[in-house]
N, C-alpha and C positions, 0 to 999 in steps of 0.2 A: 156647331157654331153657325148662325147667321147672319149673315152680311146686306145690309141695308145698303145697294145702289141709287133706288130709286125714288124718292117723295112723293111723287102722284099716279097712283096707278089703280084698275078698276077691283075692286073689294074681292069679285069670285077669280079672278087671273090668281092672285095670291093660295088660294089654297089646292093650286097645281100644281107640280112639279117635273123636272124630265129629271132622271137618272143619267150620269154624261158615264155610262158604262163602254166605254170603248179602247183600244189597246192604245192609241199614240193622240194629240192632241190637233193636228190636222181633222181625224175624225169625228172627237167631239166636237168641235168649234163648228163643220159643216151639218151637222144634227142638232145643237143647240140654234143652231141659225134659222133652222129652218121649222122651230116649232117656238122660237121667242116671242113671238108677236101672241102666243096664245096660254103659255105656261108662267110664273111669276116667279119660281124656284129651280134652279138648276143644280142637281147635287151632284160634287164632287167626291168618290171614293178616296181611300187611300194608295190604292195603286197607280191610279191617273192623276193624284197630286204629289206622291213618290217621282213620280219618271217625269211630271212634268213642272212642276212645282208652283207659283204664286200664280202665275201666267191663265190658270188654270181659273182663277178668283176674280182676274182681271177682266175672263172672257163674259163675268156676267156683269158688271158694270158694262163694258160696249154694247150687251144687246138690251139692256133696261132691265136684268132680273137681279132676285138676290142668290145669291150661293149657300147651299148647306154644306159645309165640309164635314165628308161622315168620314172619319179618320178612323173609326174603331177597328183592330184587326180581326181577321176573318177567324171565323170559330173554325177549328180543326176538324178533319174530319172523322178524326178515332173517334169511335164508339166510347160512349159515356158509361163512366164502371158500374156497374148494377148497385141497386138499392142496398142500404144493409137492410138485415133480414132483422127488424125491430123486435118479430118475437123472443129470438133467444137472445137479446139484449135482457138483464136482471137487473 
């Protein structure tokens, strides 16, 4: 989902984004701060909008960007079950 803060902003800023990959929301907010002025996209994981919630969405409206919330959960890390074996399929 993206979230439209901003109405005037310059054409190549938009097709950048920061990743707000960090464990508590003091952290992102001090990393999205300090590359706002040159990124257009700030994405939101599921685990940092888990723990921290809407506040999270809010922080890209105050520095002028939009938000991706990438809410999808994280793929497991089990090994994926082998192919069947199409030959002795009849």
């Amino acid at each position: 989902m993206l979230v439209s803060v901003s109405p005037t902003r310059h054409p190549a800023r938009g097709k950048l984004a920061y990743a707000l990959d960090f464990p508590s929301f003091g952290q992102a907010e001090a990393g999205a701060a300090q590359v706002a002025s040159a990124v257009g996209v700030l994405k939101v994981g599921l685990e940092l909008f888990v723990s921290e919630g809407p506040r999270t969405v809010a922080l890209g409206e105050k520095l002028g960007c939009e938000v991706f919330l990438d809410l999808k959960p994280k793929r497991s890390s089990a090994p994926s079950p082998p192919p069947p074996d199409w030959a002795s399929v009849t």
